[in-house]
C-alpha positions as a printed NumPy array, in Angstrom:
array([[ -60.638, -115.193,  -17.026],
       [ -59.102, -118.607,  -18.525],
       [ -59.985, -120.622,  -15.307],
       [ -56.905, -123.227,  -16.684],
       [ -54.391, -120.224,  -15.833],
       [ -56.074, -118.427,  -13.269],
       [ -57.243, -119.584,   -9.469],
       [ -59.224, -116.564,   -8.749],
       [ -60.446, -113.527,  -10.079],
       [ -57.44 , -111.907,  -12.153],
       [ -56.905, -108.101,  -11.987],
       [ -56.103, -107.184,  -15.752],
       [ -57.927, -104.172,  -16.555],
       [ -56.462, -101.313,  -15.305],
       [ -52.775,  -99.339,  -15.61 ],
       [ -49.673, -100.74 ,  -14.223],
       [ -48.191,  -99.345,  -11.306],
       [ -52.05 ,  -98.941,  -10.195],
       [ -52.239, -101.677,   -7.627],
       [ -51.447, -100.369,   -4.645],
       [ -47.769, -101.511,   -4.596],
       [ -44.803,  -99.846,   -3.678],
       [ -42.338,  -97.588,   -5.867],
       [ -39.259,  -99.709,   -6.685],
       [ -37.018, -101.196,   -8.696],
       [ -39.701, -103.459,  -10.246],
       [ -42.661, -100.604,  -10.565],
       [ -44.56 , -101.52 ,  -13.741],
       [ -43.99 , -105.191,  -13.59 ],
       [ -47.223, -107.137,  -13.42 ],
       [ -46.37 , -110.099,  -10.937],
       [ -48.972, -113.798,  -10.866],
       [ -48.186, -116.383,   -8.276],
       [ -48.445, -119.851,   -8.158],
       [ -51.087, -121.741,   -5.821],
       [ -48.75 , -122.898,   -3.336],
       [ -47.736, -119.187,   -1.944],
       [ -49.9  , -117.872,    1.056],
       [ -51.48 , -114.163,    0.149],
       [ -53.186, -112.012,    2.623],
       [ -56.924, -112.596,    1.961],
       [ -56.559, -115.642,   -0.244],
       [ -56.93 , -119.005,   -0.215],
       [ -54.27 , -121.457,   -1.373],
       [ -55.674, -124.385,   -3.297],
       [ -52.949, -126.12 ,   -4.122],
       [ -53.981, -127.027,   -7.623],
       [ -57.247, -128.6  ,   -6.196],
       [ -60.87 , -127.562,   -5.741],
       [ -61.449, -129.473,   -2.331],
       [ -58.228, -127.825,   -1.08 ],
       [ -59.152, -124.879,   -1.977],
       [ -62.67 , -124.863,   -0.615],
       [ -60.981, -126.128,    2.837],
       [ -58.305, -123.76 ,    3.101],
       [ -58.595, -121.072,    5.445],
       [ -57.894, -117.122,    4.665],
       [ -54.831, -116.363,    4.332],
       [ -53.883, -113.467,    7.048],
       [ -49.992, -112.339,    6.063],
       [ -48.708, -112.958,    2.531],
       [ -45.299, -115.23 ,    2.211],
       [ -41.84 , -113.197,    2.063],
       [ -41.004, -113.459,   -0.954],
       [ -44.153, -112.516,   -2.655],
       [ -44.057, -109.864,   -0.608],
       [ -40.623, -108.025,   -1.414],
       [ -41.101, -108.533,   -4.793],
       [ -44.356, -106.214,   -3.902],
       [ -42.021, -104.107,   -1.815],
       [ -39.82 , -103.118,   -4.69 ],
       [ -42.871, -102.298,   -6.671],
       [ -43.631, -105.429,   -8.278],
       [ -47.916, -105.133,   -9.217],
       [ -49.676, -108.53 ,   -8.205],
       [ -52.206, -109.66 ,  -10.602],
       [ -53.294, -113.07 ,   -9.786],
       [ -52.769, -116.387,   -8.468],
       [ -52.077, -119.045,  -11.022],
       [ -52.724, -122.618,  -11.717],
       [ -50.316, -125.629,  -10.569],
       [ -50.449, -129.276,  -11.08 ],
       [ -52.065, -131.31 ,   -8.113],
       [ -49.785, -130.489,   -4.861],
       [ -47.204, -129.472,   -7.224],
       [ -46.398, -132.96 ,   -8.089],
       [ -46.2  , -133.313,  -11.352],
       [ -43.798, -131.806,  -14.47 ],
       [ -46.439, -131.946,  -17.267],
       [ -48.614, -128.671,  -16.4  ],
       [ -52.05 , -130.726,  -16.487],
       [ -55.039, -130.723,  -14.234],
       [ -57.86 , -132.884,  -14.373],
       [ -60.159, -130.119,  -12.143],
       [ -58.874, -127.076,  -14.282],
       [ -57.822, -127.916,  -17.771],
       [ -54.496, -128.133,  -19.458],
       [ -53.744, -124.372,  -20.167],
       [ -52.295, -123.722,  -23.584],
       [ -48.876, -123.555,  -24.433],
       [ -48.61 , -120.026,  -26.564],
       [ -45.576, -121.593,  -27.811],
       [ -46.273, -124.9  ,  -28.666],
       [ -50.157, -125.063,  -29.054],
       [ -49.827, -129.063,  -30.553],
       [ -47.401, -129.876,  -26.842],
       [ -47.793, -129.938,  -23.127],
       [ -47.206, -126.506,  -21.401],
       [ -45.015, -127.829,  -18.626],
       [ -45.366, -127.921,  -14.722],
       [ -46.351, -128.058,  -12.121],
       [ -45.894, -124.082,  -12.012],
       [ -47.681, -124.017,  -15.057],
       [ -50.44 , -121.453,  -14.62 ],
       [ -47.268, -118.521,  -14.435],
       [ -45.481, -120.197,  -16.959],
       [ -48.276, -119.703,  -19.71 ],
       [ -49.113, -116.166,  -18.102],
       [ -46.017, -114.683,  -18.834],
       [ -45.574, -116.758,  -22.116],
       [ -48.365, -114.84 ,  -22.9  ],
       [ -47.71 , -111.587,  -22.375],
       [ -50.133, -111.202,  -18.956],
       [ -47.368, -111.329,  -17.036],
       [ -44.044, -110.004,  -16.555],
       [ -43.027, -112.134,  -13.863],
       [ -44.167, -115.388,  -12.901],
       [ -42.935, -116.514,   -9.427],
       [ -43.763, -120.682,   -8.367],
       [ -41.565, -123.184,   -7.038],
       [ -39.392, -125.998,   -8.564],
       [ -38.695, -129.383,   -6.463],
       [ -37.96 , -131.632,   -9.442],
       [ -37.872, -129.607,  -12.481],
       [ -41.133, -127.124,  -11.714],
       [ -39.36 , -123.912,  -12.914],
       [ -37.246, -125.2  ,  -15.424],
       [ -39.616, -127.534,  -17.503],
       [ -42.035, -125.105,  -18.318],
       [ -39.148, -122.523,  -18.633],
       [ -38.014, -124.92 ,  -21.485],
       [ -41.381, -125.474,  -22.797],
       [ -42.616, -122.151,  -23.004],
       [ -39.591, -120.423,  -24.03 ],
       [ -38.749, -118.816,  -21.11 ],
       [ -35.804, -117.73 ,  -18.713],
       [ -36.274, -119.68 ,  -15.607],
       [ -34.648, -120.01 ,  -12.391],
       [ -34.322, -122.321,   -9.928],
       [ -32.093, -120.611,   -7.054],
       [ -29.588, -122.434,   -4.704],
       [ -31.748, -124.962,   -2.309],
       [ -32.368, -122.531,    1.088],
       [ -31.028, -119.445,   -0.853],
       [ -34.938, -117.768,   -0.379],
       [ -37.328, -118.066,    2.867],
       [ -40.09 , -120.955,    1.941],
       [ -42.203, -119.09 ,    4.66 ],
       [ -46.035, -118.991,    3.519],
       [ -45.794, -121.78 ,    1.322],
       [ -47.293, -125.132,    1.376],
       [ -44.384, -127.838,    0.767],
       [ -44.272, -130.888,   -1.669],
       [ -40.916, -131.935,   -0.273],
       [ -39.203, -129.846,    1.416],
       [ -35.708, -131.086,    1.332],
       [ -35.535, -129.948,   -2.334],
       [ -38.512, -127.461,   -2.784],
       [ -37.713, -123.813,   -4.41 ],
       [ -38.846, -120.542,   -5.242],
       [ -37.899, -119.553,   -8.533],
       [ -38.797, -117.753,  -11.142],
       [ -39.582, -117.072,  -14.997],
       [ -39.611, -113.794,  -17.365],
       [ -39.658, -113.228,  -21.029],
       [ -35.734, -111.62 ,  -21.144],
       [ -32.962, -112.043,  -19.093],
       [ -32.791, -108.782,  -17.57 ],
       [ -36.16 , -108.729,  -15.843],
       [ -35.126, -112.258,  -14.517],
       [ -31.769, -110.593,  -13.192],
       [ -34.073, -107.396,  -11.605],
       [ -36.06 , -110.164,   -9.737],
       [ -33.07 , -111.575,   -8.625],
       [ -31.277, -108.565,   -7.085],
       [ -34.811, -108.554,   -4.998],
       [ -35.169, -111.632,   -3.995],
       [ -31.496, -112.581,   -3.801],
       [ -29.368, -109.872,   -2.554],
       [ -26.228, -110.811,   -3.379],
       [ -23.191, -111.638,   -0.392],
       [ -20.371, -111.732,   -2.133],
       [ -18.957, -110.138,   -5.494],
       [ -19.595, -112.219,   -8.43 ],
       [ -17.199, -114.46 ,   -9.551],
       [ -16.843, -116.129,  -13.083],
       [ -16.221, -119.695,  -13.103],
       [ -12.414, -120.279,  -15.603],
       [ -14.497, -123.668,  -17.185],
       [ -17.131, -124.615,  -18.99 ],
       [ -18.536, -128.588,  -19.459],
       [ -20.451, -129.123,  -21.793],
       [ -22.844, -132.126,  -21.273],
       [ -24.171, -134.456,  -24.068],
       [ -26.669, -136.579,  -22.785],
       [ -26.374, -139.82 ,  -24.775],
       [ -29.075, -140.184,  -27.242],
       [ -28.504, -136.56 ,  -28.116],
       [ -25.341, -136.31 ,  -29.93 ],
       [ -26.892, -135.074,  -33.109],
       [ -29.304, -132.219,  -33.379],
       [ -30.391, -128.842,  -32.384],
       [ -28.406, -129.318,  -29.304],
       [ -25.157, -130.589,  -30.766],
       [ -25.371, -127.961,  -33.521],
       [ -25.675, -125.21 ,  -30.855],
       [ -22.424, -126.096,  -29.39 ],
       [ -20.177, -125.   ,  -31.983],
       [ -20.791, -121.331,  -32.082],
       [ -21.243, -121.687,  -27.879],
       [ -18.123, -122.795,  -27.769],
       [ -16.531, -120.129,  -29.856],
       [ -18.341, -117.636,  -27.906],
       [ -16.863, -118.933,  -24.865],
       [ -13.58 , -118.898,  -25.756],
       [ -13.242, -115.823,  -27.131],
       [ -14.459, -114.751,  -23.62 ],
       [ -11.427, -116.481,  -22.053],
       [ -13.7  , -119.467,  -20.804],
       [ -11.95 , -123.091,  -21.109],
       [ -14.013, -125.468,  -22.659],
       [ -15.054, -129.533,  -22.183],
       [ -16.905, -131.773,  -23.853],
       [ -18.472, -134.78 ,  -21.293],
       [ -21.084, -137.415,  -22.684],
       [ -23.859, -138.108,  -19.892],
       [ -24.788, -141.916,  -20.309],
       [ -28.358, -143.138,  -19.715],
       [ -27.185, -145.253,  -17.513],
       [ -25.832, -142.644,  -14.938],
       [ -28.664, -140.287,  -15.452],
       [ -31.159, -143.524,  -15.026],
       [ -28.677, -143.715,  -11.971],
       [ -29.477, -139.813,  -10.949],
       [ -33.028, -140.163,  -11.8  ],
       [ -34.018, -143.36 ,   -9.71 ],
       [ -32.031, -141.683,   -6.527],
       [ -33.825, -138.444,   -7.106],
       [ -37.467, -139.985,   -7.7  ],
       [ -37.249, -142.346,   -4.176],
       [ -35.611, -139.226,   -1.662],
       [ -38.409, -137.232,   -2.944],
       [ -41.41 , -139.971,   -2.398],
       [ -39.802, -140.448,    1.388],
       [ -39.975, -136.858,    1.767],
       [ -43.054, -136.065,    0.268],
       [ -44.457, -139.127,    2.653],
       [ -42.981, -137.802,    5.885],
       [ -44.596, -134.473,    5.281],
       [ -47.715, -135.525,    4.067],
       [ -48.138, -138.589,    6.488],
       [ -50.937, -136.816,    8.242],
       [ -53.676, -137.689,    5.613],
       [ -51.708, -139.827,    3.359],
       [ -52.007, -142.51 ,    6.251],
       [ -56.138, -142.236,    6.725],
       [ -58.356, -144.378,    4.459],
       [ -58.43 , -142.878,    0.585],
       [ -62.311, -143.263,    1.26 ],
       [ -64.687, -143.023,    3.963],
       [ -65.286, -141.124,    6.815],
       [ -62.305, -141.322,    8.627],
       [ -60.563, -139.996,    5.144],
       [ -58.867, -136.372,    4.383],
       [ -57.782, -137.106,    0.618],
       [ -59.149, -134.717,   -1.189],
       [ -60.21 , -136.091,   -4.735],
       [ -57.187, -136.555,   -7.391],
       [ -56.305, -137.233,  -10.622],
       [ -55.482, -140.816,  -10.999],
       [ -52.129, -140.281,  -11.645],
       [ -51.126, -137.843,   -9.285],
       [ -53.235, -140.587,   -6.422],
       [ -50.956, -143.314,   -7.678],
       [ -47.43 , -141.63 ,   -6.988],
       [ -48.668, -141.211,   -3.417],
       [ -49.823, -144.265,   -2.764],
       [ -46.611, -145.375,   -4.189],
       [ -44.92 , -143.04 ,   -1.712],
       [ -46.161, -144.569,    1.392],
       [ -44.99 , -147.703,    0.069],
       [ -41.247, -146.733,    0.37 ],
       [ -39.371, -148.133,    3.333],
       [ -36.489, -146.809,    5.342],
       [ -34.276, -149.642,    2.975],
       [ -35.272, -147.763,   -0.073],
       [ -34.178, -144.564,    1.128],
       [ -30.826, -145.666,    2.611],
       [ -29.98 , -147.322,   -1.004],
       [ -31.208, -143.929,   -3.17 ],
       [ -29.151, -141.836,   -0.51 ],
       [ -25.977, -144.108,   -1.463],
       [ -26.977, -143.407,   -5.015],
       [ -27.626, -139.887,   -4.529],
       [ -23.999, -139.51 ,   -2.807],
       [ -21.904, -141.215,   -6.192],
       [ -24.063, -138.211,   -7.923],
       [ -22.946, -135.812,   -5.575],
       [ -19.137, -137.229,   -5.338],
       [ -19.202, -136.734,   -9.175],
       [ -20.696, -133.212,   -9.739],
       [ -18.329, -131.819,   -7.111],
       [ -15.14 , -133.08 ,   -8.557],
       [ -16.064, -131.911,  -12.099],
       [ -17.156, -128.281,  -10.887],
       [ -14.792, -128.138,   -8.337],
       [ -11.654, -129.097,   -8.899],
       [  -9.042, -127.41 ,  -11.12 ],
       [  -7.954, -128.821,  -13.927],
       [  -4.621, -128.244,  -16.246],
       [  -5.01 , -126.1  ,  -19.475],
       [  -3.713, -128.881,  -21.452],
       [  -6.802, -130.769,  -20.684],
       [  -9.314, -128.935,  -22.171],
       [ -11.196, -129.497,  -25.092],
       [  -9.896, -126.414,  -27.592],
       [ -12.802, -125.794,  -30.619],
       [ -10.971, -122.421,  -31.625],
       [  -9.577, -124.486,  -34.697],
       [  -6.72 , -122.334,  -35.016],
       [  -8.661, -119.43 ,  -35.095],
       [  -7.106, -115.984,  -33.207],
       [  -9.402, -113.59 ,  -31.352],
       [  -9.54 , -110.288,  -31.78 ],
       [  -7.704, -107.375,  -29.429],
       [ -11.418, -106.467,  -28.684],
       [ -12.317, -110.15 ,  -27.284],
       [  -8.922, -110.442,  -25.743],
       [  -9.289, -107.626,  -23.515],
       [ -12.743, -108.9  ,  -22.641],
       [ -11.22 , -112.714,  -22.058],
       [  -8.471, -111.125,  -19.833],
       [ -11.334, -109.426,  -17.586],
       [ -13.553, -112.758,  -17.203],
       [  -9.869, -114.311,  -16.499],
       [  -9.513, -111.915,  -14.018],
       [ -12.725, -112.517,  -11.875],
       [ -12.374, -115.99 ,  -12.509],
       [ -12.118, -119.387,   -9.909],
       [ -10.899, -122.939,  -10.59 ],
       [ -14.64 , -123.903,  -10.747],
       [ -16.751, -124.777,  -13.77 ],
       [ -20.118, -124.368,  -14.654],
       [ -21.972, -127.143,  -16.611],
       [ -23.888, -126.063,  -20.323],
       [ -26.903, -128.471,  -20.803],
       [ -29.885, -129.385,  -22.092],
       [ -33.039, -128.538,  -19.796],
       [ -35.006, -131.141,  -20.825],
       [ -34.583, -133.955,  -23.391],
       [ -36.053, -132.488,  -26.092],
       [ -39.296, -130.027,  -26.754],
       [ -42.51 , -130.556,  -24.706],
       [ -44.314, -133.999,  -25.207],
       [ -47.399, -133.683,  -27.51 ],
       [ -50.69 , -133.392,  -25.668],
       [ -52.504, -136.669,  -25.715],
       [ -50.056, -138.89 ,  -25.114],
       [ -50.161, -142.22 ,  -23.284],
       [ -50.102, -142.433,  -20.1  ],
       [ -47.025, -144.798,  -19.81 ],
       [ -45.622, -142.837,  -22.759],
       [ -45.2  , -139.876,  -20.525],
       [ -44.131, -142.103,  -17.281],
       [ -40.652, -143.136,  -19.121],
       [ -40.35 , -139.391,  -20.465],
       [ -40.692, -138.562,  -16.79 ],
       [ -37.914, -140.824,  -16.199],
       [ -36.005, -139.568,  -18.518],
       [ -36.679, -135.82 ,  -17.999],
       [ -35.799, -136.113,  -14.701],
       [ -32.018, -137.947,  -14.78 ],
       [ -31.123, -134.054,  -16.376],
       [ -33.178, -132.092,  -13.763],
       [ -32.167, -134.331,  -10.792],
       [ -28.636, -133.203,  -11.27 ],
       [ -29.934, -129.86 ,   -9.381],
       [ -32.251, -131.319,   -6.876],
       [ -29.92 , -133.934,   -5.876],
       [ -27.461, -131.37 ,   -4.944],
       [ -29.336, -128.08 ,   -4.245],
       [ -27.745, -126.379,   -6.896],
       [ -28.916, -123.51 ,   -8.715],
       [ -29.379, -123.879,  -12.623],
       [ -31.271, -121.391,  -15.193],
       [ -32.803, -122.169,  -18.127],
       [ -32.433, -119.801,  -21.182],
       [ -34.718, -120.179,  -24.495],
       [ -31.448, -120.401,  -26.568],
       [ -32.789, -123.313,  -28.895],
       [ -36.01 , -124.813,  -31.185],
       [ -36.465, -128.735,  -31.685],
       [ -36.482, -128.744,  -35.307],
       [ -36.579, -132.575,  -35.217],
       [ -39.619, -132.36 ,  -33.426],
       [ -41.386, -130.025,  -35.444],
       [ -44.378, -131.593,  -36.5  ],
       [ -46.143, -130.207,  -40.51 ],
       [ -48.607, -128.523,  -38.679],
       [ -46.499, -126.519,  -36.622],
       [ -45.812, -122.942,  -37.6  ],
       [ -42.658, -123.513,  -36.169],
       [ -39.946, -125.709,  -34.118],
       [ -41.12 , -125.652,  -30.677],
       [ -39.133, -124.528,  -27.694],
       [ -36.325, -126.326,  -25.924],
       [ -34.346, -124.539,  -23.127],
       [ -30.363, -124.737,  -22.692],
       [ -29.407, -124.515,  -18.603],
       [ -26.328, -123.383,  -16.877],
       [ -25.639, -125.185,  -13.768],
       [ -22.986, -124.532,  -10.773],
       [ -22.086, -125.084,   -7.756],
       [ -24.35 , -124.003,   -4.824],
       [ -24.25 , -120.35 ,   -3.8  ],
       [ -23.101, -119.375,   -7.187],
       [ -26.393, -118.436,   -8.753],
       [ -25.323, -114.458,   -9.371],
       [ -22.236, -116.584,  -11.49 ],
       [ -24.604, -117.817,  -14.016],
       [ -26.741, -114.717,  -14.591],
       [ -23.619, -112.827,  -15.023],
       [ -22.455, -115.662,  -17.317],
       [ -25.394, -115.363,  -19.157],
       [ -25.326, -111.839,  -19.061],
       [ -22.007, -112.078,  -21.218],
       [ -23.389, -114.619,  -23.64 ],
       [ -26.333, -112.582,  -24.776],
       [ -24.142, -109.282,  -24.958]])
C-alpha cells in the first residue's frame, strides 16, 4: 500500500462487485474516498497523523458515500488529502507527495489528492473528495481527469469534516466522461429537464493569449457552432481575477476561522493547546486567518459582490445575435449538423455557459520555492474563485497538454484541464454540453 495515496489498509485484491455492496447502476466500479468523509468503522484523519490518532470511530458513513454504495459502487479505500484540506498543491509533509502518473517531473494537485492519483492510476474508477477553492478541479487538471465540482448545497455535506463551509463541495473525478455522468445521476438526481444554454464565452485570461489554450479555441469554436451554440470571445485581465482572487482568499480565511475558532484560539504550544502538529505552511495560513477582522471581510464581500454582479449579467442575460463573435469564416454546415444545431436550439435558454482554462497552465514542477508557489496560488485561484465566489458548478475535462511547458525530459506535454462553468443549478447543462462535444 503507497501510504502517500492511501490512509488505511486498501482492499485491492479481490474481484469487483465482491465487496459487499449493492447491485446498481454503478456495480463494478471500485470507489476511494477522501479523508474528510465519515465511514462506518473508520477514522477520519483529515490529512494528519495526530487527527487521525484522536478521532473517534466512525459509527454511520456520510450520505453521499453511501448512495454511491447503494447503487453498487465497491469502496476500496480512504485516500490521502492535504492538511485539513487546505491546500491546492496535493503535498503532505506526514505522508509524502504521491506521484502524479501523468506528470511524474510536476505536483499532483490537491488537496483531494490521494483520489486524484488513485484513479489517475487505474486503482480507481471513481474518486469522490471535496473542492472549496479548487480541490476537485486542480488535480482534475493535473492529472488528466474529468472533475466536478457540483452547484454549492446541490449534495448533503453530512459526515464530513468542513474547511469552510460556506463554499465546501463534494465532487468528483473519473477517467471518461460517462462514468462521471453515472455518478452524477446518483448523487444528483436531476429536478428539472436539461436545458442547453444558446451561448458560449469563451474566456482568455490575460497572459494566455497564445498557446495550447488559444490554439484549442479554433476548432471549439467550430464545433460549437455547428451545434447551433453562439459564440464570444472575453479577455479576463489580471487585474480582475487578482480582484476575484483576493475576495475569494479573505471570505474563506473568515470562514475557515469561525469554524475552526475552537482550537485555532488556544496556544499553538503547551498544555492548554489542541493544534495538532502542521506543516509550516499550512500553520501559517491559519494563523493568518485569525488575524482577519470583521473590516476585512466587509471589504472582500464588496469585492466578492462586483464578481458576482459581473458573472450574472454575462451568463444571464440575453444578448442580440448580431453581437456575437462568428468564427464560421464563411463556412456552411452540413444538413447533418443543422438538424443537430436546430435540436440544441430547441432546448436552449438565453443563458451562457463560460469555456475556460482550469488552471493557468500544467501543474507546477515539484521542488519549487516556497514563494514561487504562493503567487501561483494567487494566480490559480483568480480562475477557480470564479466558482467558489458564486457557488457555481464547473467541470473540468482533460481536453488539452501544455506543450510550452513540456520540459526535455518529459515523455510528453503534461496535462492541463479546460472547464465549463454556468450558472448555479445548471450542472446536468454542462455534462450534457459536454456530452455533445465529445460525440
Amino acid at each position: 500500500m503507497d501510504k502517500r495515496i492511501y490512509v488505511a489498509p486498501a482492499r485491492f485484491s479481490g474481484p469487483r462487485g465482491q465487496g459487499g455492496q449493492k447491485e446498481g447502476p454503478l456495480n463494478g466500479l471500485r470507489l476511494v474516498v477522501k479523508d474528510l468523509f465519515a465511514i462506518k468503522g473508520e477514522r477520519i484523519g483529515q490529512g494528519n497523523p495526530d487527527l487521525l490518532d484522536s478521532a473517534p470511530i466512525e459509527r454511520q458513513t456520510a450520505p453521499a458515500v453511501l448512495a454511491l454504495q447503494q447503487a453498487g459502487a465497491d469502496y476500496r479505500a480512504r485516500t490521502t488529502t492535504d492538511e485539513l484540506a487546505y491546500s491546492l498543491n496535493g503535498t503532505n509533509a506526514h505522508f509524502g507527495t504521491p506521484q502524479n502518473p501523468r506528470a511524474p517531473l510536476r505536483l499532483p494537485g490537491g488537496s483531494s489528492v490521494g483520489s486524484a492519483v488513485a484513479v489517475a492510476r487505474g486503482e480507481a474508477e471513481i474518486g469522490l473528495g471535496t473542492d472549496t477553492g479548487g480541490s476537485i478541479r486542480v488535480p482534475s487538471s493535473y492529472c488528466g481527469l474529468y472533475g466536478l465540482r457540483p452547484t454549492h448545497g446541490r449534495i448533503s455535506m453530512m459526515g464530513l469534516k468542513p474547511l469552510a463551509p460556506r463554499f465546501d463541495t463534494v465532487g468528483w473525478m473519473t477517467r471518461d466522461l460517462a462514468t462521471l455522468s453515472r455518478v452524477s445521476e446518483m448523487l444528483m438526481p436531476a429536478a428539472t429537464a436539461t436545458r442547453l444554454p444558446a451561448r458560449i464565452i469563451l474566456l482568455v485570461p490575460e497572459g494566455l493569449a497564445a498557446g495550447p489554450y488559444q490554439r484549442l479555441l479554433g476548432p471549439l469554436v467550430r464545433r460549437l457552432e455547428s451545434l447551433g451554440f453562439q459564440c464570444e470571445r472575453r479577455m479576463l485581465s489580471q487585474a480582475f481575477m487578482a480582484h476575484a482572487s483576493e475576495a475569494f482568499r479573505i471570505l474563506q480565511g473568515c470562514e475557515i476561522r469561525r469554524t475552526h475558532q475552537a482550537w485555532l484560539s488556544t496556544p499553538e504550544q503547551g498544555p492548554e493547546s489542541r493544534w495538532p502538529r502542521l506543516n509550516p505552511d499550512i500553520a501559517a495560513r491559519l494563523k493568518w486567518c485569525m488575524t482577519l477582522s470583521d473590516t476585512d471581510e466587509q471589504a472582500a464581500e464588496a469585492k466578492a459582490d462586483t464578481v458576482r454582479r459581473w458573472y450574472r449579467q454575462q451568463l444571464a442575460a440575453s444578448q442580440p445575435a448580431s453581437q456575437a463573435a462568428s468564427h464560421q469564416e464563411g463556412s456552411e454546415a452540413s444538413a447533418e449538423s443543422g438538424s443537430r444545431a436546430s435540436h440544441a436550439q430547441a432546448e436552449a435558454t438565453s443563458e451562457a455557459v463560460f469555456v475556460l482554462p482550469t488552471t493557468p497552465g500544467a501543474s507546477p514542477l515539484l521542488g519549487a520555492s516556497l514563494e514561487v508557489m504562493e503567487a501561483y496560488r494567487h494566480r490559480l485561484m483568480g480562475l477557480t474563485a470564479l466558482a467558489g465566489l458564486n457557488g457555481a458548478p464547473q467541470l473540468s475535462l482533460p481536453w488539452l497538454a501544455d506543450s510550452a511547458a513540456r520540459l526535455p525530459q518529459e515523455s510528453a506535454p503534461p496535462p492541463w484541464g479546460v472547464s465549463l462553468l454556468g450558472l448555479p443549478g445548471r450542472d446536468e447543462s454542462l455534462l450534457a454540453l459536454a456530452r455533445m462535444l465529445e460525440d
